[in-house]
C-alpha positions as CSV (number, residue, x, y, z in Angstrom):
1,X,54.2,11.3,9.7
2,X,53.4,13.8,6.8
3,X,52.1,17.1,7.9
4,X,49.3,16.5,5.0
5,X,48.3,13.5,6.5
6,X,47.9,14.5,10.2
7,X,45.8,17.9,8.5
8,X,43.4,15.6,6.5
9,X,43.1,13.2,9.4
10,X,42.5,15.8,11.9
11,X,39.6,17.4,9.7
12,X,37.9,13.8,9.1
13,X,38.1,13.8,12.9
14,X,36.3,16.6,13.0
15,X,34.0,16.3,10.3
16,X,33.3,12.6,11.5
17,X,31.4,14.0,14.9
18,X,30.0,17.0,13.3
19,X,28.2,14.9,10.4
20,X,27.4,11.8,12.9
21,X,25.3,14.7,15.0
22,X,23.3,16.6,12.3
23,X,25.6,16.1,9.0
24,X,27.6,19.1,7.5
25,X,30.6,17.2,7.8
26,X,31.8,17.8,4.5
27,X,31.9,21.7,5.2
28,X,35.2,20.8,7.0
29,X,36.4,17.6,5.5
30,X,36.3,19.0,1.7
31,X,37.6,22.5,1.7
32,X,40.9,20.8,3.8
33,X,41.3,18.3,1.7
34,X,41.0,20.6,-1.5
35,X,43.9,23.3,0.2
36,X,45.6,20.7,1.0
37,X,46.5,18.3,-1.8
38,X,45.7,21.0,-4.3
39,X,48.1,19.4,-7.3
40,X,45.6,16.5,-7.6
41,X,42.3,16.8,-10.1
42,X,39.4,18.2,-8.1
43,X,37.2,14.7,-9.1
44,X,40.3,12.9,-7.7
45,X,39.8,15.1,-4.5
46,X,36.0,15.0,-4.0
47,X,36.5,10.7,-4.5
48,X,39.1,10.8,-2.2
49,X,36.8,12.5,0.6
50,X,34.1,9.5,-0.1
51,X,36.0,7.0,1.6
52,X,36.5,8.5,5.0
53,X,32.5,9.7,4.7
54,X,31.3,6.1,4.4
55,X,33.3,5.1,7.1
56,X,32.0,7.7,9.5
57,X,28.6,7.5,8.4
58,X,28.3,3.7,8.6
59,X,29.2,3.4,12.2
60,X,26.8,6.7,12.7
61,X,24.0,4.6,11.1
62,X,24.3,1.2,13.4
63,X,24.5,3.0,16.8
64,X,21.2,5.0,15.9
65,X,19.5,1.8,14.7
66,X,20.6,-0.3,17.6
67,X,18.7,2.6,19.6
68,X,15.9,4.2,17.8
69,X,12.8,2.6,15.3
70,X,14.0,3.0,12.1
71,X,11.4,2.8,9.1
72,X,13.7,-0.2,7.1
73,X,10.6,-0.2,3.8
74,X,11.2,3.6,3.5
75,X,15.0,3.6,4.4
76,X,15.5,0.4,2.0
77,X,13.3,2.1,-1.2
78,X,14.9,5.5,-0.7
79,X,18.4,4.5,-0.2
80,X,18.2,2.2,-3.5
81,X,17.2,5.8,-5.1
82,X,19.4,7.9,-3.7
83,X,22.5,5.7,-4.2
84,X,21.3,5.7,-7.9
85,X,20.7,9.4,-8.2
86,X,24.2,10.2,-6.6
87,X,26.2,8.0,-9.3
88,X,24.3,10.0,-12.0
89,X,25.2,13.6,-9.7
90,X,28.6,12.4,-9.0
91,X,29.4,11.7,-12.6
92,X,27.6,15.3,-14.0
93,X,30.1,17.0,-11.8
94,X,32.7,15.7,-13.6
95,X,31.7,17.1,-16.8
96,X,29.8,20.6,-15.5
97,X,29.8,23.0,-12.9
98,X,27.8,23.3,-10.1
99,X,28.3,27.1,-9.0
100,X,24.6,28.0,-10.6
101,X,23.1,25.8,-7.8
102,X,24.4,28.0,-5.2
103,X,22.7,31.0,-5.1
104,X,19.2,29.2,-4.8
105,X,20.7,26.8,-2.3
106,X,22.0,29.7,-0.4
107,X,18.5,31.0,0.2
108,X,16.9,28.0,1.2
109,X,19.5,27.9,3.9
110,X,18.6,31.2,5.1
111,X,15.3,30.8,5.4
112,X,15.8,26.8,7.4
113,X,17.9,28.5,10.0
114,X,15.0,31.2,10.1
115,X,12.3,28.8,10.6
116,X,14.2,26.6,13.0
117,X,15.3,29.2,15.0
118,X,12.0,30.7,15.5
119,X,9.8,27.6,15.9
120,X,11.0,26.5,19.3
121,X,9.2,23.2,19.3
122,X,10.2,21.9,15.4
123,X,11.9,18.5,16.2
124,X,11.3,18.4,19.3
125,X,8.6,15.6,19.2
126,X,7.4,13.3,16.7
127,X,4.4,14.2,15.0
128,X,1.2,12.4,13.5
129,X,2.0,9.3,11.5
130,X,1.7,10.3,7.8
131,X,-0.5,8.6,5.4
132,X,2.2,5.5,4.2
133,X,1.7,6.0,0.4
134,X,2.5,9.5,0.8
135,X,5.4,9.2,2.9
136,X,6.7,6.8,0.6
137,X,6.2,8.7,-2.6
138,X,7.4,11.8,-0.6
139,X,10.6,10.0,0.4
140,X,11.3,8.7,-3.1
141,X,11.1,12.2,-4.3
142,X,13.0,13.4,-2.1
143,X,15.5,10.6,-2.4
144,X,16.4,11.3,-5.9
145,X,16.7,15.1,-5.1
146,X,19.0,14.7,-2.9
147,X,21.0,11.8,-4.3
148,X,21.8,13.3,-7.5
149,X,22.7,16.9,-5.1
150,X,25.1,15.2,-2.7
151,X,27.0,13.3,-5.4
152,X,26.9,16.9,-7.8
153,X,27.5,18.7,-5.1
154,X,27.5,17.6,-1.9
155,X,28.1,20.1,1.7
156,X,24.4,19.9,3.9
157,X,23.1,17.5,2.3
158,X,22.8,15.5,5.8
159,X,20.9,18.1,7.0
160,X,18.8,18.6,4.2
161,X,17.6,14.4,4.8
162,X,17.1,15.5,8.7
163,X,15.1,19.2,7.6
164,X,13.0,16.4,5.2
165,X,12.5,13.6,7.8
166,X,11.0,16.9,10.4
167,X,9.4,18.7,8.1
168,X,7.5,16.3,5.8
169,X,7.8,13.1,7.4
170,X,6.9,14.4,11.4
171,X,10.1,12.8,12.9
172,X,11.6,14.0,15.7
173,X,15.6,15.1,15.3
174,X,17.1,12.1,17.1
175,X,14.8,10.0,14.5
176,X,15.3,12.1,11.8
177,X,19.1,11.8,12.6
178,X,18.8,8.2,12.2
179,X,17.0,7.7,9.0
180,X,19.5,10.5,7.2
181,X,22.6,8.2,8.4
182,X,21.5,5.6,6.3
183,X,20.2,7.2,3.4
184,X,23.6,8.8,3.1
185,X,25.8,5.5,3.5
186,X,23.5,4.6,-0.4
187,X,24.6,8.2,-1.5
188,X,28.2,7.8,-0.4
189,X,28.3,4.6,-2.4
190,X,27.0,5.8,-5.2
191,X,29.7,8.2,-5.4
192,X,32.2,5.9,-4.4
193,X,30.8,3.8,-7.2
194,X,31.3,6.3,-10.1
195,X,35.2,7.6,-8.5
196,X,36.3,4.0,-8.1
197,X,35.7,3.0,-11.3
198,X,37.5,6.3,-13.2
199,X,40.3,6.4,-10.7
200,X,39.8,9.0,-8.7
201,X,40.5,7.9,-5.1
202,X,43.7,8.6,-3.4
203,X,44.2,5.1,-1.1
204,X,46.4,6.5,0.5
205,X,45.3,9.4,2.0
206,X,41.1,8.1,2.0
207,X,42.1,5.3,4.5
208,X,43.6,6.8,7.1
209,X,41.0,9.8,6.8
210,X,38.8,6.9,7.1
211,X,39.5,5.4,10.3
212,X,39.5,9.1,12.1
213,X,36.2,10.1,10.4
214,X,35.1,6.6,12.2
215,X,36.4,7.5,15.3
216,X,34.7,10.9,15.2
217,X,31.5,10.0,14.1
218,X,31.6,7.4,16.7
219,X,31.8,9.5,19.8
220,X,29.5,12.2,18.4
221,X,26.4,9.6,17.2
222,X,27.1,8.6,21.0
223,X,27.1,11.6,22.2
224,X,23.8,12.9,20.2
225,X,21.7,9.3,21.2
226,X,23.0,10.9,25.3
227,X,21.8,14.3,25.1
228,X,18.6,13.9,22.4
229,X,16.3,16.2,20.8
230,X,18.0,19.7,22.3
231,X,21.3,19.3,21.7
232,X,20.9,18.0,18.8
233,X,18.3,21.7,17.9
234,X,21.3,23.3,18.5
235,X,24.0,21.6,16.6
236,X,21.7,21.3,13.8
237,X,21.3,25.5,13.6
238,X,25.0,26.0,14.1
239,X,25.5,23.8,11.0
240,X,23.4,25.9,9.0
241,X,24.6,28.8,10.1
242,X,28.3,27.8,8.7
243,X,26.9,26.3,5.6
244,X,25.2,30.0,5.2
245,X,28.7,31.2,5.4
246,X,30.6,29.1,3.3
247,X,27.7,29.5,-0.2
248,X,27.6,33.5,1.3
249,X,31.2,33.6,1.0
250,X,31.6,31.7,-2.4
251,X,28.6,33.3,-4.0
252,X,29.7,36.9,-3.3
253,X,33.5,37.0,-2.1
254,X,34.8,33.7,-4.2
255,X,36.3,34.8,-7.9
């Protein structure tokens, strides 16, 4: 088998039960795949990585709804969004750049693995029901934020949905968890959307990817429905920390 192909395959491994736990998934999946096919187009590159992120995140998103309550109005209303928004991020990238966005995403970062760290008990438990015309205008907000971000741009965005679903919305992590699996599979799509139709996927290598991402994300969506709210905290603040240092290192190391 080609060396290439056992490296990609063994990253969407990886990034498979990473992003399945608390997302981040593409903090592995996409600098690998970039180093390692680097004579390809980056939009060809970033397309390519859609296909095994799908796959992952689909199976994520049917073990947590066979196990926990999910909100299908707000899921169904904020997934048409976001998959909309990420077509419209997914096809800016292709004409701009996004290094401007990472300074300010950088800092928000540093100051979620603060607050996370420090409040003990945020996740932990569902909180009061929200009024439903403000979690519904929240969400759809929020939805085309971070539609249009994960198709421009893409690494946290999974655990931007869960630090939304906690923070705004009251859910707990292993709820929160669940409602950002699905909202993803409309912004994968809508990337997918925009790279299919310009060419940009690499079959070849996407597929394969594909079925380990699955396999990943399988055993770690498992694995995070087992052990619940704390080990979930935890995976969720060593995510951050290594999104921290991958915008640290390209904001002030990168030329």
């Amino acid at each position: 088998m080609d060396n290439a192909i056992i490296l990609l395959c063994t990253a969407a491994f990886a990034a498979g039960f990473i992003d399945s736990i608390i997302g981040g998934g593409g903090l592995i999946q996409t600098p690998v795949t970039l180093l390692t096919l680097p004579q390809y187009p980056l939009a060809t590159l970033l397309g390519t990585t859609k296909i095994p992120s799908i796959s992952g995140t689909s199976i994520a998103a049917i073990q947590y709804s066979l196990k926990v309550k999910i909100k299908w109005k707000l899921v169904l209303l904020m997934c048409g969004i976001a998959g909309t928004a990420a077509f419209a991020g997914s096809k800016t990238v292709s004409i701009t750049s996004n290094h401007f966005m990472k300074p300010v995403i950088f800092c928000m970062l540093v100051i979620t693995a603060i607050y996370t760290y420090t409040k003990k008990d945020f996740g932990m438990a569902a909180a009061k029901e929200p009024d439903v015309k403000k979690e519904y205008l929240y969400g759809s907000l929020f939805a085309l934020c971070i539609g249009f971000y994960d198709g421009f741009i893409g690494p946290g965005a999974g655990s931007f949905m869960i630090l939304f679903f906690i923070s705004v919305l009251g859910f707990d992590f292993l709820k929160s968890s669940a409602h950002s699996k699905l909202v993803n599979v409309s912004t994968n799509l809508g990337s997918i959307l925009f790279f299919s139709i310009n060419g940009n996927i690499l079959y070849q290598y996407a597929l394969p990817m594909a079925a380990c991402n699955f396999a990943g994300s399988f055993l770690g969506s498992r694995l995070a429905i087992l052990k619940g709210n704390k080990f979930i905290r935890v995976f969720f603040l060593l995510v951050i920390a290594a999104t921290i240092i991958r915008f640290g290192y390209d904001i002030f190391f990168k030329r």
